[in-house]
N, C-alpha and C positions, 0 to 999 in steps of 0.2 A: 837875316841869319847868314852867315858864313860859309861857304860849299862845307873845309872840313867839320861844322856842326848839324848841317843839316843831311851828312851822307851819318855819323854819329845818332841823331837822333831815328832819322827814316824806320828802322828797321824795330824800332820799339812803337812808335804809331803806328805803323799798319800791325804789328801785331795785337798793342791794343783796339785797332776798330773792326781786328776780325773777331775779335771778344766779342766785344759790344755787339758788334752786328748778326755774329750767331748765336746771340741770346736774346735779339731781337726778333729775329728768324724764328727762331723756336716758339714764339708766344703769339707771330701774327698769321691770320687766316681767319677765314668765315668759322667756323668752331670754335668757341669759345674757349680758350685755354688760356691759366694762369696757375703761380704757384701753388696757389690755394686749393683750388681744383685739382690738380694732379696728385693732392695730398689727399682728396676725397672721393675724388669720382671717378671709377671705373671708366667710363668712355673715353673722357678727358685722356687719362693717361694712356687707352687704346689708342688716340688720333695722336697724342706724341710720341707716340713709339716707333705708330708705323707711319704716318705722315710726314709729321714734322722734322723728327731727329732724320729720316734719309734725303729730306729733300735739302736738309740742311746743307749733311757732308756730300750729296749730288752738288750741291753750288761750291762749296769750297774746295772739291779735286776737282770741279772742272773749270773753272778760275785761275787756281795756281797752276794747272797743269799747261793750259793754253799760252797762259803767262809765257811758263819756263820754256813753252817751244816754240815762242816767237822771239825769244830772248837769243835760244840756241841758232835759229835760223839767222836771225842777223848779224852774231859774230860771225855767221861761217860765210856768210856773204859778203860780211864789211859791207853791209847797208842800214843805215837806221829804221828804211822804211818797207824791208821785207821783213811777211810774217806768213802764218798761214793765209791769211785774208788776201793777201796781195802777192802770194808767188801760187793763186789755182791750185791750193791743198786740199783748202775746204770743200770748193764747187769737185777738185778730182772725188772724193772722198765720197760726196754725195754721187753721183756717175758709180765710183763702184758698188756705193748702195743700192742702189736702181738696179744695177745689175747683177746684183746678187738677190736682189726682190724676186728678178724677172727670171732669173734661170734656176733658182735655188729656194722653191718658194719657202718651202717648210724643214731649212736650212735653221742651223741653233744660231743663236746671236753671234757665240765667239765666230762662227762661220764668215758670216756675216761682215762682222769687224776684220778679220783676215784679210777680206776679199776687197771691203773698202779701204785697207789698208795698204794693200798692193795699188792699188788705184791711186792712192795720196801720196806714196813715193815713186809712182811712176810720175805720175803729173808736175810733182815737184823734180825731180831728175829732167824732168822737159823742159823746165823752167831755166833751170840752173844752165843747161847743154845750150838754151838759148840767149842766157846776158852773156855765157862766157863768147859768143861769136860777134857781140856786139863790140862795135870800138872802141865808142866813144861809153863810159858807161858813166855817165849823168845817174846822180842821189837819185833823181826824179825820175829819171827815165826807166831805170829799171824796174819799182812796182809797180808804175804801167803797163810795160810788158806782164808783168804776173797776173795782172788786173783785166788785161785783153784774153789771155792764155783762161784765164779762171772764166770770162764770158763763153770764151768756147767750149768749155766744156758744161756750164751752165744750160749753153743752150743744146748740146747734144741729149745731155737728161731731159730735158723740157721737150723734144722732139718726141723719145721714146715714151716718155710719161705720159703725152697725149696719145699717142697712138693705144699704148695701154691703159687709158682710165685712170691714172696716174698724178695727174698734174696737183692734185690737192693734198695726197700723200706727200710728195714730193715737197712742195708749199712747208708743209709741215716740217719736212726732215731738217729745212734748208732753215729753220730759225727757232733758236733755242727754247725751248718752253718747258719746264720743270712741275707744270701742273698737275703732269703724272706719276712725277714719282713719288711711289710708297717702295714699304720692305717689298724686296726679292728682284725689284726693277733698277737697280741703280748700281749694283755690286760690281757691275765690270768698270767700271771709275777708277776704283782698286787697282786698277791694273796701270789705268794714265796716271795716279798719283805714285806708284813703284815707277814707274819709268820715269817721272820726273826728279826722283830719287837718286836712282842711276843716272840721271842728267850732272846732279851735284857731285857723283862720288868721283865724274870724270870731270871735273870742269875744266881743269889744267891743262890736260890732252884738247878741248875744243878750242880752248883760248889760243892754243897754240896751232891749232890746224887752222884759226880763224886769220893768223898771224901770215899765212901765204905757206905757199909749198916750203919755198928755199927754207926759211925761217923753221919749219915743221922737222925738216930732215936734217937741220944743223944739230938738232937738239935731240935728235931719235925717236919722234914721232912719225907714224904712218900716217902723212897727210891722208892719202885717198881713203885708209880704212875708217878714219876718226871723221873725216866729211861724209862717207855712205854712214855713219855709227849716229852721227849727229841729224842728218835727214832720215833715219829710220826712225827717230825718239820724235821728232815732226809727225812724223807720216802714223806712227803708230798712236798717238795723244788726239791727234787730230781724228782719226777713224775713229778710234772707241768714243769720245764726246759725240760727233757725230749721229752716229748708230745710239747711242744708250740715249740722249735727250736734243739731239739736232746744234746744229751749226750757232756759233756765236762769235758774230763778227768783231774785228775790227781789236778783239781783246787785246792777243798776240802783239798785236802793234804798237797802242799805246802808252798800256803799262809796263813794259820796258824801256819805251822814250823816256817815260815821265822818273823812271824809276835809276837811269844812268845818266840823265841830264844831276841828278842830287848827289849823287853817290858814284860817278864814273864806272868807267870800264872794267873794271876788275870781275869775271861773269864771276868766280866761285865767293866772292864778298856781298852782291849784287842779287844773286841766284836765290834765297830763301827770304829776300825784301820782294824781289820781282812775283814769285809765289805768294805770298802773303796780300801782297797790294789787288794782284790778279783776283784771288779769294773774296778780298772786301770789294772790290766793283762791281762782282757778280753779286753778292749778298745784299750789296746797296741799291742793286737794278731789280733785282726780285721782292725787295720791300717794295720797293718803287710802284713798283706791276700791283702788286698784291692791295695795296692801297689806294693808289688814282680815282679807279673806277671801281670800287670796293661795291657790293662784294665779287666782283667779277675782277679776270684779270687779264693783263698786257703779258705775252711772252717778252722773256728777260732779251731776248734775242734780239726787239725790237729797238726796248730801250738802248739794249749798249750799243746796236747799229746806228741809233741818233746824236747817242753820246760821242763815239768812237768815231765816226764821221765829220761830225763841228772837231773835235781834236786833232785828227788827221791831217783837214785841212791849217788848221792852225798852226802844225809844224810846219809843212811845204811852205807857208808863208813866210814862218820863222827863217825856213833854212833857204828860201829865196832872199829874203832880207839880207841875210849874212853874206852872200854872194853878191850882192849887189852894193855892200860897203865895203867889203873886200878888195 
C-alpha cells in the first residue's frame, strides 16, 4: 500500500478496532455478561454498568491521552524517541506520588495529582535543561539520558518506599493495572482526556514551537510559552493516569512512531489517529491480561512494557540501520 493510502486509510482502522475492541471490552471478565443477559438480569447489567462501561473508558482516555503526550513531547523535542517513558516523566510522577503519600496522607486525589504533577514537569524541565547542554545530541543518545534521569528518580522513590513500608505500593503505582476500576474510581481520566483535547485545538502553535525558536518568532508564536504549554499537557496526562491507575510504559513512544511513520509529520492531521491507536493498544493489552491466565489477570502495564519494549528496540535498529547506509 502507498504512504499517501495508508496515511488515508490509518485513521479509519484504528477508529474501527477501537469499536470492536470496546465492545469486546465490554463483554470480557470472569462475570458472565452478554446481550442477553443485560436484557434480563439484574446483576449482569449491575457488573456492566459499574464494572465494565468504566474500566472501558479507564482504558481508552488513558491510551489516547498517553498517546497524544508522547506525540507532543517529541515534536517539541524533534526526537522520535522521547516520551514520557524515556525523558523520567513517569518514574518523576511516581516520586511525587510517594511524596504526596508521605507528607499528605489523607490528602484528596486531585491533591495528589497536583503534587505528582509538579513533580512530572519538574522532572521533565531537568530533562530538557539537560539534552539542551548536550553537544552532540544523537536520536539515541538522548532517551538515554531520559532513561538514566528516570533510573534516578526511580530509585530515589524505591529508597523512601523502603524506609516507609512502601516498596509494594509503590510496585503497584509504577505499573498499570485496571483491575480496580469501577464507578466513582476512574473520573479524573476526564480530566487527561480534556487536556488531550486542548492538545488538538493548539496543534499549529506546537508544531510550530516544535519547528525551533527562530522559526516560532518569525511567525508570532511564543516559542518559550507554547514549549512550558506543551510540557505542562505531558506533565499533567502523565500525573492524572499515574495517580488514578498507575504508570504504562513505553505507550507515549510507540504509538506515535508507528502512527507518523504511515501518515507523517503533520501533529494536528496525525493527533486524533495517534489517540485512537493509543486507545486500541491499551484495549488490546487488557483483553490480553484478562484472558491469558483467565480467570485471573496480567496488569495491562506489563503487557505493553513487553510489548513497547521489543518495539522500541526495533526502531533504534531501524534508525541505526538507516545511519549506517547513509
Amino acid at each position: 500500500m502507498s504512504a499517501p493510502r495508508a496515511a488515508a486509510v490509518a485513521p479509519w482502522v484504528a477508529a474501527a478496532a477501537v469499536l470492536v475492541l470496546a465492545g469486546v471490552s465490554l463483554l470480557v471478565g470472569v462475570a458472565h455478561v452478554d446481550v442477553a443477559s443485560l436484557l434480563t438480569d439484574p446483576e449482569a447489567r449491575e457488573v456492566f454498568l459499574l464494572s465494565r462501561v468504566p474500566r472501558t473508558a479507564a482504558l481508552l482516555l488513558s491510551g489516547s491521552a498517553l498517546a497524544v503526550a508522547g506525540l507532543i513531547m517529541q515534536h517539541l523535542a524533534r526526537n522520535r524517541f522521547v516520551a514520557p517513558t524515556t525523558a523520567g516523566t513517569i518514574d518523576a510522577a511516581g516520586l511525587g506520588l510517594l511524596t504526596a503519600t508521605l507528607l499528605f496522607a489523607g490528602a484528596s486525589i486531585m491533591t495528589k495529582i497536583l503534587i505528582a504533577m509538579v513533580f512530572a514537569l519538574a522532572g521533565t524541565a531537568l530533562f530538557i535543561a539537560i539534552i539542551q547542554r548536550i553537544q552532540f545530541k544523537d536520536v539515541i543518545l538522548v532517551p538515554l539520558v531520559g532513561l538514566l534521569l528516570g533510573g534516578v528518580f526511580s530509585a530515589i522513590a524505591e529508597f523512601f518506599a523502603y524506609r516507609n513500608n512502601l516498596t509494594q505500593t509503590l510496585s503497584v503505582w509504577m505499573n498499570g493495572d485496571f483491575s480496580g476500576v469501577i464507578q466513582g474510581r476512574y473520573e479524573t481520566l476526564w480530566f487527561a482526556g480534556a487536556v488531550a483535547l486542548i492538545a488538538y485545538l493548539f496543534a499549529n502553535r506546537f508544531t510550530a514551537a516544535g519547528m525551533g525558536r527562530d522559526f516560532a518568532t518569525s511567525i508570532g508564536v511564543n516559542h518559550r510559552a507554547w514549549m512550558a504549554a506543551g510540557l505542562a499537557i505531558a506533565a499533567m496526562v502523565t500525573a492524572v493516569v499515574v495517580v488514578t491507575v498507575g504508570a504504562i510504559p513505553f505507550l507515549g513512544l510507540i504509538v506515535p512512531n508507528i502512527v507518523t511513520l504511515m501518515m507523517g509529520d503533520n501533529l494536528r492531521r496525525v493527533l486524533p489517529t495517534t489517540a485512537l491507536a493509543g486507545a486500541a493498544l491499551v484495549v488490546l493489552c487488557d483483553i490480553l491480561g484478562r484472558w491469558l491466565i483467565f480467570p485471573y489477570e496480567i496488569a495491562v502495564g506489563t503487557i505493553v512494557g513487553v510489548v513497547g519494549s521489543a518495539i522500541f528496540l526495533a526502531l533504534i535498529m531501524r534508525r541505526g540501520n538507516a545511519y549506517a547506509t547513509s
